[in-house]
Structures are given as C-alpha cells and as structure tokens.
C-alpha positions in Angstrom: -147.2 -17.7 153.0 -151.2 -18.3 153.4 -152.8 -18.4 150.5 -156.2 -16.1 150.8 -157.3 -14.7 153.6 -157.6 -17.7 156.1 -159.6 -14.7 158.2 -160.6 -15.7 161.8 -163.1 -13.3 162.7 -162.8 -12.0 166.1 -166.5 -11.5 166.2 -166.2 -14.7 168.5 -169.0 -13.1 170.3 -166.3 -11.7 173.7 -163.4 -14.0 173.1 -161.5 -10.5 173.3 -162.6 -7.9 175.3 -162.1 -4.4 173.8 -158.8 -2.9 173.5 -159.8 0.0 175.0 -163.2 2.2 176.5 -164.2 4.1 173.5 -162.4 5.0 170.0 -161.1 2.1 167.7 -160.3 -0.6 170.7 -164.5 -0.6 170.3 -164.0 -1.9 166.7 -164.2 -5.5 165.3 -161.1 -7.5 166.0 -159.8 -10.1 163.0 -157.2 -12.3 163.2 -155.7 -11.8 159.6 -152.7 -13.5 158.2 -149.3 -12.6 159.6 -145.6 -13.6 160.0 -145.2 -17.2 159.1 -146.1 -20.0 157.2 -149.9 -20.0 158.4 -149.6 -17.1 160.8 -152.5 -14.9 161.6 -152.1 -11.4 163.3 -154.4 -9.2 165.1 -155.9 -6.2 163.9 -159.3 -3.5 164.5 -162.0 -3.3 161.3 -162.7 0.6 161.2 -165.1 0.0 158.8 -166.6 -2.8 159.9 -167.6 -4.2 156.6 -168.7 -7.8 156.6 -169.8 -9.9 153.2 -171.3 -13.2 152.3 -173.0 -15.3 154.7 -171.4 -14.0 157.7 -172.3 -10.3 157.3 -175.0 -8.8 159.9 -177.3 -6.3 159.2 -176.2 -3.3 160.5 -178.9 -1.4 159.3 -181.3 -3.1 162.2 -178.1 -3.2 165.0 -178.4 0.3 166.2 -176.7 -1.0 169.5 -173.4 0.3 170.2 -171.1 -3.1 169.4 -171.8 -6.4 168.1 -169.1 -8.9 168.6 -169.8 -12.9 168.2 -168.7 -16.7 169.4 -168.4 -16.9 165.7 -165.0 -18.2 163.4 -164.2 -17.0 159.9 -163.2 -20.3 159.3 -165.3 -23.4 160.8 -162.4 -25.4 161.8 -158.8 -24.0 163.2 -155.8 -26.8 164.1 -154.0 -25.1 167.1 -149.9 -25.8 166.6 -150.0 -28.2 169.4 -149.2 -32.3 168.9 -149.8 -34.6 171.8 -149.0 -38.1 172.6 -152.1 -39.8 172.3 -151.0 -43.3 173.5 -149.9 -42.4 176.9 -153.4 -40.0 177.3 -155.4 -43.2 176.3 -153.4 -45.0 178.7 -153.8 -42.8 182.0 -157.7 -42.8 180.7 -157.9 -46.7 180.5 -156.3 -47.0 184.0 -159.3 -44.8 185.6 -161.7 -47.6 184.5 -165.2 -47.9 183.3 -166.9 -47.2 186.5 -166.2 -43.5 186.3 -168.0 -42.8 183.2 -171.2 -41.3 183.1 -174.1 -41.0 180.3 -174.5 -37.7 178.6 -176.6 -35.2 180.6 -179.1 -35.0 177.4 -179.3 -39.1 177.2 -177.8 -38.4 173.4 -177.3 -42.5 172.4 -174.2 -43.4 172.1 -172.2 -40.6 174.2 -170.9 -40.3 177.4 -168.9 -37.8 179.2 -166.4 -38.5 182.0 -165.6 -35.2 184.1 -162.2 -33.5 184.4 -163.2 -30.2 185.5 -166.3 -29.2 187.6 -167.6 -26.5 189.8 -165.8 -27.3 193.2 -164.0 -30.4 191.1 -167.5 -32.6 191.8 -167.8 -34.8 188.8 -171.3 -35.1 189.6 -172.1 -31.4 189.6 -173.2 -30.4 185.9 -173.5 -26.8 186.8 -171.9 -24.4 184.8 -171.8 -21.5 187.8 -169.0 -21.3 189.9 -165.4 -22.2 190.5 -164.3 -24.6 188.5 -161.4 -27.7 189.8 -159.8 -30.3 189.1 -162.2 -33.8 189.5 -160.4 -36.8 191.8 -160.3 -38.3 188.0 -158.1 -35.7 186.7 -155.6 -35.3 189.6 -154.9 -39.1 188.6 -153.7 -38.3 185.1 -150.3 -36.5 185.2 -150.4 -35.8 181.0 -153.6 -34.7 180.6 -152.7 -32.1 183.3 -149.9 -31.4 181.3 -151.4 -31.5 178.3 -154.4 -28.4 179.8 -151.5 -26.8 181.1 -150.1 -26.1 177.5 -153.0 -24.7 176.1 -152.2 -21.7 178.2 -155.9 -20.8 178.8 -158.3 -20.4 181.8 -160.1 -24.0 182.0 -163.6 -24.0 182.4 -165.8 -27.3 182.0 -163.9 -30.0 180.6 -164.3 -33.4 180.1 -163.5 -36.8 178.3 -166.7 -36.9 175.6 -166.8 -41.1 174.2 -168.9 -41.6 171.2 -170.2 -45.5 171.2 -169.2 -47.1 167.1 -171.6 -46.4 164.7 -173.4 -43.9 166.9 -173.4 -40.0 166.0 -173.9 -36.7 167.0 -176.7 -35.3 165.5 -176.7 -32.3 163.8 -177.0 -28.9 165.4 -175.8 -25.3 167.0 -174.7 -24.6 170.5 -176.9 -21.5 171.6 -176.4 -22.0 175.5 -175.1 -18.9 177.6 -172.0 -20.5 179.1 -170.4 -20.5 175.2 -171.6 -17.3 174.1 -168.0 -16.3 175.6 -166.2 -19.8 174.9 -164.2 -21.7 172.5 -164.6 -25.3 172.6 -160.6 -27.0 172.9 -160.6 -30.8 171.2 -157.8 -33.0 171.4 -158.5 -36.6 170.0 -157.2 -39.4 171.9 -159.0 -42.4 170.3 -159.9 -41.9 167.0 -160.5 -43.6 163.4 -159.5 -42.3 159.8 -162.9 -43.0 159.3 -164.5 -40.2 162.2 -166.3 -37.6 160.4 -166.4 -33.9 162.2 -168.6 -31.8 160.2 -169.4 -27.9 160.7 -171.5 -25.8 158.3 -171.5 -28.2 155.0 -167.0 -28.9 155.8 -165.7 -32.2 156.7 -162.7 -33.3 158.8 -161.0 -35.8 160.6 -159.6 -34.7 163.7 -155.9 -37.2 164.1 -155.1 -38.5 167.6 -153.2 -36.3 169.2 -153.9 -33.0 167.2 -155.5 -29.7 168.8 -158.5 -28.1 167.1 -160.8 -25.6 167.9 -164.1 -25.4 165.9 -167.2 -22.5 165.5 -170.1 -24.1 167.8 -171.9 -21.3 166.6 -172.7 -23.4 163.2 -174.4 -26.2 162.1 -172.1 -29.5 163.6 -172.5 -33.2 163.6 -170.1 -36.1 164.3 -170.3 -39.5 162.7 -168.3 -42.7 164.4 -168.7 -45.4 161.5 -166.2 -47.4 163.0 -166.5 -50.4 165.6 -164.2 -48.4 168.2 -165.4 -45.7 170.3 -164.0 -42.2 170.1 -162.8 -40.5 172.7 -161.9 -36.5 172.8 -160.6 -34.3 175.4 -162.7 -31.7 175.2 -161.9 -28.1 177.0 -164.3 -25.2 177.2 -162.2 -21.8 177.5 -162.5 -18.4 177.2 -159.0 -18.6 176.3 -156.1 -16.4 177.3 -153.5 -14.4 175.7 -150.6 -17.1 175.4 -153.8 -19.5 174.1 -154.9 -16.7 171.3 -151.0 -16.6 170.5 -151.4 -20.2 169.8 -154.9 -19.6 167.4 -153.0 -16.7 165.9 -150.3 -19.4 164.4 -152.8 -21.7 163.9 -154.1 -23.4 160.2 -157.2 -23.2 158.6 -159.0 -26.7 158.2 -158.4 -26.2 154.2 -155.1 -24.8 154.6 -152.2 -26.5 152.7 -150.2 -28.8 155.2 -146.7 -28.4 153.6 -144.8 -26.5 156.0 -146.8 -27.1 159.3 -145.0 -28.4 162.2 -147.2 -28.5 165.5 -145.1 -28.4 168.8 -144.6 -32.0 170.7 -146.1 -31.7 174.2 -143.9 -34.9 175.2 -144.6 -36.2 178.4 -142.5 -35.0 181.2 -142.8 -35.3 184.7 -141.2 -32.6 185.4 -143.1 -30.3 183.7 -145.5 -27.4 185.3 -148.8 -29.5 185.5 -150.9 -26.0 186.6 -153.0 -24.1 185.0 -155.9 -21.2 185.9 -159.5 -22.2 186.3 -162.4 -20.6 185.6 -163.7 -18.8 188.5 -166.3 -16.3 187.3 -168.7 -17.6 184.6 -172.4 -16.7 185.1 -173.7 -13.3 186.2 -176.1 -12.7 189.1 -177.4 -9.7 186.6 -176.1 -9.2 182.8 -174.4 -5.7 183.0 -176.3 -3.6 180.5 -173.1 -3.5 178.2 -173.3 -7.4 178.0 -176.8 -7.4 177.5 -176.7 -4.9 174.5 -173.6 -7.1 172.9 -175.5 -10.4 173.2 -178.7 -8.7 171.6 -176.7 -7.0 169.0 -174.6 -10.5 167.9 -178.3 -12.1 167.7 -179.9 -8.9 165.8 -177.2 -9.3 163.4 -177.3 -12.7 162.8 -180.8 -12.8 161.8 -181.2 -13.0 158.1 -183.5 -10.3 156.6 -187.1 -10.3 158.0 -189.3 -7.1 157.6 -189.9 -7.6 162.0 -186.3 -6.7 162.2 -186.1 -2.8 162.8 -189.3 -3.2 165.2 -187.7 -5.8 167.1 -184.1 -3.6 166.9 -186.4 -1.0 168.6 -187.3 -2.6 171.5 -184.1 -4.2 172.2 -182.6 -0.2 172.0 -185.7 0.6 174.7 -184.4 -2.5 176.8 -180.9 -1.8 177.0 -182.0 1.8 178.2 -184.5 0.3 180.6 -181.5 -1.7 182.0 -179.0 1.1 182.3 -181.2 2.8 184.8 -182.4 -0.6 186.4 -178.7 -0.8 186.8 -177.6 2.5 187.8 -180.2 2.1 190.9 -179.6 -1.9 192.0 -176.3 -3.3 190.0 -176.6 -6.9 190.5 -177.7 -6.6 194.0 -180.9 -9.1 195.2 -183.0 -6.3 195.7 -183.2 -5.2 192.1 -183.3 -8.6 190.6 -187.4 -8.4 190.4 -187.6 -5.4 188.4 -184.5 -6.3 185.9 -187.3 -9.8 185.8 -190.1 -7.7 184.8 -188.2 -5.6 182.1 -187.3 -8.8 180.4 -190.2 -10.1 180.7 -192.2 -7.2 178.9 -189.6 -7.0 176.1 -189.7 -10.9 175.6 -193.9 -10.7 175.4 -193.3 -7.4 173.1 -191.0 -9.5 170.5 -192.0 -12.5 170.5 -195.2 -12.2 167.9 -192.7 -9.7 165.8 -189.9 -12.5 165.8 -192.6 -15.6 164.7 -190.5 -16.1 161.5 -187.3 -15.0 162.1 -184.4 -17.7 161.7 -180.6 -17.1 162.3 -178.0 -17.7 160.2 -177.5 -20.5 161.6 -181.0 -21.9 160.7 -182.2 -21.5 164.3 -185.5 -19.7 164.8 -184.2 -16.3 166.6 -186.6 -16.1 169.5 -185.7 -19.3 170.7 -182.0 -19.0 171.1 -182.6 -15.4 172.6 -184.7 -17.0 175.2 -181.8 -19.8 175.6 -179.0 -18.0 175.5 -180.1 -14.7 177.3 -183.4 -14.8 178.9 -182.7 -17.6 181.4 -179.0 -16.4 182.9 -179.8 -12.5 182.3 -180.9 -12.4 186.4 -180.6 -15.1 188.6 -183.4 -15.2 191.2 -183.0 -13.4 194.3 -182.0 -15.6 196.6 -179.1 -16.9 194.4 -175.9 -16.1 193.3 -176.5 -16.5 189.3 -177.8 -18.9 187.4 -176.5 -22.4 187.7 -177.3 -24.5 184.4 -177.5 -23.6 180.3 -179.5 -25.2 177.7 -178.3 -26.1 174.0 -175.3 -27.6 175.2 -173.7 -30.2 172.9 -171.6 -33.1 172.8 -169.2 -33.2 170.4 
C-alpha cells in the first residue's frame, strides 16, 4: 500500500479537461492513492482546500476555475522499462551530422528532432501539425517505444547534455506547456547524473520513464565524461497515458514491490501513435484565458497588489467574453482582443512591480510569456508560431 498521500495534483494547469460543463466535473481533479502497490486513483476536491506551499489564494481568484501544469509530487516514474541499448544503438546509426545546437545556445546541449510541425527537423515552431522527422522514421524502437506511452505526441526530441556541462536552474513558463507534461526516457546516462526539481534530487536509470513538474525550479548536472542523452516527449497526454501516471511512483516512494512493464523490442509491434494537431490558438477562448489568469493569480504569494490586480483580470475576462461573442477567433476581431490586452497589461503592470510566484519568478513576466504573446495571433496568421521559457532538460 502507499505510504502517505503520494497526491498528484491534477491542478496540472489543463492536463484534464473538466468532467463535465458545470456542477462538480468543474472541481479540482487529484490523483490520490488507489488499488495497488503505488496506485493512484482519480477523484473531484469539493472543497477545494489546498495547504503548504502549493496552496493559492483563493481569496484574490474570483475567476470561475483555476487548474495548473503543476505536480503534487516533483518527480513521477511512469511503470514503463525500455531497452536502452538497442535505442542508443538506432541513435548512433543516425550519426553526428543530424544533431543540432540548442535553439537558446545553452553550452553543452543539443537537441536532435523527432517530431516537428510538418516532420521538418529544422522547423522549431510550436504551431501546427506535428510528424514524424526523416530521423525518426529510421528508428523502429523509439517508434515503438512513443507508441507505448499511449499519448498524443507533440514536440519531441533527443536532448544531449555535453560531460560536465549543466542545465542551469530554472521554470518553464512558455505557453506551449501550460497544457503539457514533459515525457523523459534516459537512454545514456551515468549514476552520477543529477535531475533536480524544487530542492529534490534524482537520477533518472537508462531506460526508465519519468515525468517531472516543469512548473518548479529544475536543473540538471552531467559530472561525468559521457554525454547524456534523453528522449524527451512533450504531451498533453491521453487517457491510456494518465492510466499509466495513475499507477505510477512517487520519486520518494519505497521501490519494494515496483515492477515497470518491459517494452521489448518487437518488430511486429504497432509503431503508431496520434500526433498533435491542434496546439496554439488563433484567439484564447475567454474560458482559457480566465484559467490561465486564475492558475497565475493563485500562484502568486501574498502581495497587497493582488485583489487590484484580481480586479482587472475579472474586468478582462468580461471584456473578452463580448469581444468573443462578436468576432470568435475570426481575423477581423483580432485588433480589438489586441487592444483589450494591451490596456489590462499597462493597467497591471505597475500593481504587479513586486509580485513573485511560487515558483520565484516575478509574476508579470511569465504572464506576459506565457499569455500575452499567444493570447491572439496577428491577423494575417493562423496563431502564433513560437514560445518563450522553453527549457532543455
């Protein structure tokens, strides 16, 4: 039986939708322990308390739901064991020469593409339908190996961090994983490799399947000679995927008892598996708008700006609803959705001067990153095409 709670809040801001329009499939989700030796199972928070670090301040959240990309737990092993010999070997056989630098020049990482909007490994957008790159059609298992997850694949790639280089310490506040779990499955690695997230430390073994809370405070340290090298999937997930969290363990959570699946390689096996196809909006919907500004409201730690700022998101989200009402996402609208964002980002922007996130980033900052620059694309474009605050890791 789990020992504690072992809670994985569903707050993961969107990783699942509502049960239901109205009543209690509008409440808080948590994945709570269930049937099983580390089983979790799914159930609404009527009362939507929340304690300790993680709790948000409902009294300055008079939006209608707040929901966040945010884990109880920082680290959660998926039950899912891979061979990571014959992944490094289908990797080694693609060569050097298809390996590019990180987008952000980060020393000591680089990124080869698996999945890419129209499978281009040299398109780094993250709007639009996303394929299988020529690199990935070459490597039978680590098709396989997506394919088992049981997700929607959106952006994924091999990340390679150089020995004795790192990733430096930081949060993930881009748009594209406000509704995204990051997927990592080590297929180089060192006992030595050191993934930390908010003050915990792991090492992730070849061939295991973790998901971690971007939302936090991460880094990753490679004191070794060898570079590391991690599949690494971003996903909204899925519901045979969340069946797979739900019997996941904890990163603190006794091992005695845990048996992970074996994918083994077969080449018979189904190699497909859904792709993301819908990802940025032309226009935020008001109802995703209030959500993201709620999951931010709520994550900001107590400032005496917060009810004025919880104000004039309220006045925003009505603004939208009748900006929406008239236009929906058509072109024609997209100036005056503009303008209304606009005024509300001049309006808060002395009142938030101050204001840090739980996360210890300063609030207006990742509102303007995560929302201001996707919430309308401009008119003579189908939505926004790149994020800021991506990582690495």
């Amino acid at each position: 039986m789990v020992q504690g709670w072992l809670i994985v809040q569903v707050r993961l801001r969107g990783y699942f939708p509502p049960l239901k329009k109205g009543g209690r499939g509008d409440l808080p989700l948590r994945l709570l322990p269930g049937p099983g030796p580390r089983g979790f199972s799914v159930r609404t928070d009527p009362d939507q308390t929340r304690t300790g670090p993680t709790a948000y301040n409902s009294a300055y959240t008079p939006l209608t739901q707040v929901r966040a990309l945010k884990l109880q737990v920082p680290f959660i092993q998926l039950p899912l064991l891979f061979d990571a010999v014959v992944l490094a070997q289908e990797i080694e056989a693609l060569g050097e020469s298809v390996w590019k630098p990180h987008p952000q020049g980060f020393p000591g990482n680089s990124m080869l593409p698996l999945l890419a909007v129209d499978g281009d490994p040299d398109n780094e957008a993250f709007s639009g339908v996303m394929r299988p790159t020529p690199h990935l059609q070459r490597c039978p298992y680590l098709r396989q190996t997506l394919a088992s997850l049981g997700a929607t694949v959106g952006r994924t790639r091999l990340m390679r961090l150089a020995g004795q280089a790192e990733v430096t310490r930081h949060a993930d506040q881009g748009y594209y994983w406000t509704e995204r779990v990051r997927v990592h499955v080590p297929i180089v690695t060192q006992p030595t490799v050191q993934f930390e997230c908010d003050g915990h430390t792991i090492n992730m073994a070849a061939g295991e399947c973790w998901i971690f809370d971007t939302w936090r405070q991460h880094r990753v340290l490679n004191d070794a000679v060898q570079s590391r090298i991690h599949l690494v999937c971003d996903t909204v997930g899925g519901g045979a995927f969340w069946d797979k969290v739900a019997q996941g363990r904890a990163h603190d959570a006794p091992r005695e008892g845990w048996m992970p699946k074996r994918v083994v390689p077969d080449p018979t096996a189904s190699a497909d598996f859904a792709c993301e196809a819908v990802n940025v909006p032309a226009v935020m919907s008001p109802w995703e708008l209030n959500q993201h500004l709620s999951f931010l409201l709520g994550e900001a730690l107590p400032h005496p700006q917060l009810p004025a700022m919880s104000q004039h998101a309220g006045r925003l989200i009505r603004q939208w609803k009748g900006l929406w009402a008239e236009h929906g996402d058509a072109p024609g609208g997209r100036a005056k959705f503009r303008a209304a964002f606009d005024g509300f980002a001049a309006t808060v922007r002395p009142l938030a001067q101050g204001v840090t996130l739980r996360n210890e980033m300063p609030w207006f900052q990742v509102m303007m990153v995560m929302i201001h620059r996707v919430a309308v694309a401009p008119a003579d474009a189908k939505a926004a095409g790149k994020a800021a605050g991506e990582y690495a890791g």
